[in-house]
N, C-alpha and C positions, 0 to 999 in steps of 0.2 A: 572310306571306312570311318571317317571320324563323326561323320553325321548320323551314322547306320543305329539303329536303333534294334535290341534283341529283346521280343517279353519272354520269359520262363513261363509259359503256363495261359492256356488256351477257354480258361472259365471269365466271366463274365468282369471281375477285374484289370484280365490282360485283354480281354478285347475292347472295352472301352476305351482304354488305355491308346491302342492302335488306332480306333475310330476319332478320337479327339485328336490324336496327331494329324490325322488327314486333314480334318472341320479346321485344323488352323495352320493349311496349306504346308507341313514337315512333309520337305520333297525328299530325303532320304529314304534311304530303302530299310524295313518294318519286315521284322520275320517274329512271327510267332509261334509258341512250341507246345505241341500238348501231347501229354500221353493216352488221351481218349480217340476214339474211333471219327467223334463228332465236332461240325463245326460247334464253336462258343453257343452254350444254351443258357436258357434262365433255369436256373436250380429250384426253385421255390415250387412249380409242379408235378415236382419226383414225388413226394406225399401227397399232394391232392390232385387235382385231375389228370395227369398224365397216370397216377395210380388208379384212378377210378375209370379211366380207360374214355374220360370227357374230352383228354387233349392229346396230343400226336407231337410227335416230334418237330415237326416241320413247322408248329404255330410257338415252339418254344424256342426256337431258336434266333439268337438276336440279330443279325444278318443271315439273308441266305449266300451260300458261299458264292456264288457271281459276285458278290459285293465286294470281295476281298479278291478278287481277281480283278474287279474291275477298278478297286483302289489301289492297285499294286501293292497287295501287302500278302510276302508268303509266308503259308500257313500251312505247316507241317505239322500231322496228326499223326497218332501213335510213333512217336519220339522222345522220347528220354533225354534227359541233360545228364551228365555224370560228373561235371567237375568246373569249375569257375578258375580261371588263372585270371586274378586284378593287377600282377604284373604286367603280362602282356595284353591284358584286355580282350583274352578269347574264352569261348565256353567250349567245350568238347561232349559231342554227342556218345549217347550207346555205341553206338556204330563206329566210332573213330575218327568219325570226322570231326574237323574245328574249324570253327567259326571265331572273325572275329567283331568288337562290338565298338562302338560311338561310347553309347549311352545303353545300359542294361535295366531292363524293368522284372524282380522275382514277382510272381503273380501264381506264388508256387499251391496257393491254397491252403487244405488240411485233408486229411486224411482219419477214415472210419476209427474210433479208439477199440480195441478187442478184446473180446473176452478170452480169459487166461482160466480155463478151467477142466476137468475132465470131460472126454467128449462134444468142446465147441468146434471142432473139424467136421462134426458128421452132418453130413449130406441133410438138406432141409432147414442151416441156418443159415442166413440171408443180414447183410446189414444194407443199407441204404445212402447210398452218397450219391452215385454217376446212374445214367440210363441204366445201363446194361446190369446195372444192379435189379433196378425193377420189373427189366424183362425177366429176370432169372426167377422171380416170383409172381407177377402180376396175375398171368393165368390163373394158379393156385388159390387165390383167394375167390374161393366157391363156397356158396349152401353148404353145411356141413363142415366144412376145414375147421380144424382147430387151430387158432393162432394163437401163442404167447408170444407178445412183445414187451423185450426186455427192455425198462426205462420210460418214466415219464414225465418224459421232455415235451418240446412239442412237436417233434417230428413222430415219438409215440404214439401222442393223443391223434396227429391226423390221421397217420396209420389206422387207427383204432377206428375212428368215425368210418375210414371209406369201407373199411375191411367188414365191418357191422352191418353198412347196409346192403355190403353183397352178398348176407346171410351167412357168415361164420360165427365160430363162436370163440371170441377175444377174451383173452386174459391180459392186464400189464399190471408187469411185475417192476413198482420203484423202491429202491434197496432206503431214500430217505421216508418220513414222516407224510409229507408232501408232494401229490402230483407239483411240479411246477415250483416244485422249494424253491430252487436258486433264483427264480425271477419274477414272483407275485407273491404276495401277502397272501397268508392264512385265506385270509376271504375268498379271496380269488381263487385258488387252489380249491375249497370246496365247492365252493359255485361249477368247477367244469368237475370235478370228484361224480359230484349230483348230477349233472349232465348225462356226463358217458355213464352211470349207472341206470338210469332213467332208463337211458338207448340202449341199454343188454350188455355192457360191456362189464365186464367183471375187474375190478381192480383191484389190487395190493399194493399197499405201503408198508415200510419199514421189514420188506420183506429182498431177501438176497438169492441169487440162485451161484450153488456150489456146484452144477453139474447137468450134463447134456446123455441122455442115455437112450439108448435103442441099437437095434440087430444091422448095423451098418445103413440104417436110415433112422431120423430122429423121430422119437417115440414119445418122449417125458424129458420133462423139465425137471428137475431135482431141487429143492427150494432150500433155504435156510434153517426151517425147522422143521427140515427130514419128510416133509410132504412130499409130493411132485403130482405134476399136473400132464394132464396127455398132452401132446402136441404134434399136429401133423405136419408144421413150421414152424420156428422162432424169426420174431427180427428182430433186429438188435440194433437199439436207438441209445447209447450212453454217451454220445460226443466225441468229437471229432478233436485230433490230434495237428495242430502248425506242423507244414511241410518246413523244415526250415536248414537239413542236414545240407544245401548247399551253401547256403550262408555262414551256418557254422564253419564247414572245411573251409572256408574263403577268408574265413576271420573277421568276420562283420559282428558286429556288437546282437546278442539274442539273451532275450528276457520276455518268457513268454509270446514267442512271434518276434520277427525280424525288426530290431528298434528303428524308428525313424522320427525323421522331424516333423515340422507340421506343413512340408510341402513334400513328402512323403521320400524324403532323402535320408539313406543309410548315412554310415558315418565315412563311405566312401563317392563323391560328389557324382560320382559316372555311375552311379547304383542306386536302382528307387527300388521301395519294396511295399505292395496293395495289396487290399484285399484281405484274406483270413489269417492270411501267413504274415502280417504287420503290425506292430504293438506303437501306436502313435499318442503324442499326446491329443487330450480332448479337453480344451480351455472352459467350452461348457459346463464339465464337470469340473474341473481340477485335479484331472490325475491322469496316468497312461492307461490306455485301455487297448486290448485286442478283438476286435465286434467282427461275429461273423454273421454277415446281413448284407442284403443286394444294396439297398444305399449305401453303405459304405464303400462294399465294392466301386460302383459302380463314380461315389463322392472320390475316392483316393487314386483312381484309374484318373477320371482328368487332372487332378493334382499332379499328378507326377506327368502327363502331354505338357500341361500348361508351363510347369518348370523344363521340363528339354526343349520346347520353345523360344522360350526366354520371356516367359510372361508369367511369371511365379505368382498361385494366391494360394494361402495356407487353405487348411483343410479343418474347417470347423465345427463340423454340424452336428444338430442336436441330431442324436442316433434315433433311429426309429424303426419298427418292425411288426412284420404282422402273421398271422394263423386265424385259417378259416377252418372250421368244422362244425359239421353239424350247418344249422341256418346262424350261425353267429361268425361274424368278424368282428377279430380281436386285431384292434390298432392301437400300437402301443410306442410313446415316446418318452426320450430319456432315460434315467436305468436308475432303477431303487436297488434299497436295501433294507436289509434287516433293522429295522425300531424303527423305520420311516413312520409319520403317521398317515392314516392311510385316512381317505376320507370318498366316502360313497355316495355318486351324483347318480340321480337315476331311481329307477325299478328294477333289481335284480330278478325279481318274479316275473317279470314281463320281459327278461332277456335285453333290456335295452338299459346299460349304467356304463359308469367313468367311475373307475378307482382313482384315484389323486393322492397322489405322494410328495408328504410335506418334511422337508430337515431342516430344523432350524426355521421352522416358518415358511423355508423358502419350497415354491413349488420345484420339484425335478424329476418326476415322471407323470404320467399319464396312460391306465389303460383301457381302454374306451371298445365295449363292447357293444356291437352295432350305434354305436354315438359315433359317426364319421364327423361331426361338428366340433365335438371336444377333442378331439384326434387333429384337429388340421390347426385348432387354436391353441392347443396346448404349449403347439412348437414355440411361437412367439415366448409365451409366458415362461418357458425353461431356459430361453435365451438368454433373457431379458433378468433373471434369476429375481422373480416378483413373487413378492409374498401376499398373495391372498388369503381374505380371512376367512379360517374356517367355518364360520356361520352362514357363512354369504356360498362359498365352495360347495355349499350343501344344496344349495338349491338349483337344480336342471335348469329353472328356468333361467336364469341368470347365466347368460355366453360368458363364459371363460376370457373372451378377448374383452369383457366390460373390466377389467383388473389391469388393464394395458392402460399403463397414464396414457395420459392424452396429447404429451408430445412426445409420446417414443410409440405412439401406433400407428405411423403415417411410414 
């Protein structure tokens, strides 16, 4: 028992998690717990092609389940955890059963955040996290459907692009100023504003909705200034909420997501906690942060193999992330803020530029729209926390990695 290794949570954090205990020969026994139907899938195609019906489940999935039978790792699907005892070191199922553990990994995720309003229960609204989320809409988005999608985020916007060109007619409704407020500059926010307007999509900003109405199927949206828009579905894209309520009961330190250190250890040494549901520091930046993103995932899942190993290396990387819609991929690293100065490489007319985010001089993001060059170079440079000069920043032609001194680019 003392080896036995238990993940909470069967997404893309806790199976990597499992898979790097194998790759570095953890002969204990590996049980993993998920409340979904499915083996561990990549999430990132619930909005794009597994929504536009380009990819299938069985290409999204990161092992096929022979793999976990054939590494000895059990994987119990639709199962619930209900309770963590860190005295005796066992977890206890829905069911009654309990388990006990070595080593625990929460890999608890997050969960959809919901809308609190009159009529968000009636039939036709939809939010988007797991498969079966998207089967329960995907048909529906036909010629003619009306969609309003609440929120624009980027799980919104891709919504919007695939949902557009399977001939419906899209509304997104974001309650800020800004598609894309919280994580691109004014610029950037209008540049994809123009986009999806271009492409038929109708959008709203600084607009709210107070309510969901129709004759026990959704009918209309109810807006903030007493409008409403027809709707033959809503999705509902506002963000996702840290699983975190078994850590809480457990008594583990939570601020924003389950605290850990930077080899992804709670404040209890037999308890790691990856993935969405973890608030770690990031030396990159200088602060704690909670990222929910497959590299991080998938960065903090071997973090926490390599310390139950006993091969501990912290967890430090510059964050990075991406959204495809439309013919544009958006690759983005590091994480800006508001007064960053922002600096634009490229031809936004021509769809192909690099916004560059400068504090203090020092570069700390990068979002690089069809530029996979300045995307892969940027990372060094936010590393490295090198302050390029804005005159030179300006020019495409000039690689990003020419700002790399010459003995810290080998």
């Amino acid at each position: 028992m003392s080896d036995d290794v238990i993940i909470i949570g069967a997404g893309q954090a806790g199976a990597q998690t499992a898979i790097v205990l194998r790759q570095n020969n953890f002969a204990g026994a590996i049980t993993m717990i998920g409340d979904e139907a499915y083996v561990p899938y990549e999430r990132p195609p619930l909005s794009k092609g597994f929504l536009a019906g380009d990819v299938e489940l069985d290409r999204m999935s990161m092992r096929p389940a022979a793999f976990y039978a054939d590494k000895n790792i059990d994987v119990r699907l639709k199962t619930t955890v209900s309770h963590i005892d860190r005295g005796r070191k066992t977890i206890s199922l829905a069911t009654g059963e309990v388990l006990p553990y070595g080593k625990l990994v929460l890999a608890t995720g997050g969960r959809v955040r919901r809308m609190i309003c009159p009529g968000a229960d009636l039939p036709g609204i939809h939010y988007l996290r797991h498969v079966d989320d998207v089967l329960g809409f995907r048909d529906r988005l036909a010629p003619g459907t009306k969609l309003v999608i609440v929120g624009g985020g980027y799980i919104g916007l891709e919504v919007a692009a695939v949902a557009i060109k399977r001939g419906c007619t899209v509304t997104v409704l974001e309650m800020m100023p800004l598609v894309l407020n919280r994580v691109v500059a004014p610029v950037m926010s209008q540049f994809y504003t123009d986009v999806h307007r271009a492409e038929g999509v109708h959008i709203r900003t600084s607009d709210t909705v107070t309510g969901f109405e129709g004759d026990g199927q959704l009918a209309r949206v109810r807006c903030g200034d007493g409008t409403t828009i027809d709707a033959d579905i809503a999705i509902i894209g506002i963000g996702i909420v840290p699983n975190v309520e078994l850590a809480v009961e457990a008594g583990l330190p939570v601020d924003n997501g389950i605290v850990v250190d930077d080899y992804t250890r709670t404040s209890d040494p037999d308890i790691f906690a990856v993935g969405d549901c973890s608030n770690h520091p990031l030396r990159t930046i200088g602060e704690r942060v909670r990222l929910e993103s497959v590299p991080n995932a998938l960065g903090q899942g071997k973090a926490a193999a390599l310390s139950i190993v006993g091969a501990p290396a912290p967890y430090d990387e510059v964050p990075w992330f991406w959204s495809d819609q439309y013919d544009l991929k958006l690759q983005m690293t590091g994480i800006s803020k508001p007064g960053d100065q922002v600096i634009i490489r490229g031809d936004m007319a021509a769809r192909k530029f690099s916004a560059c985010y400068l504090r203090e001089g020092v570069l700390v993001a990068c979002q690089a729209v069809n530029m996979a060059k300045d995307f892969l170079q940027s990372k060094k440079l936010i590393a490295q926390r090198i302050a390029p000069p804005p005159s030179l920043l300006e020019d495409p032609n000039t690689p990003l990695q020419a700002f790399v001194p010459a003995t810290a680019g080998s």
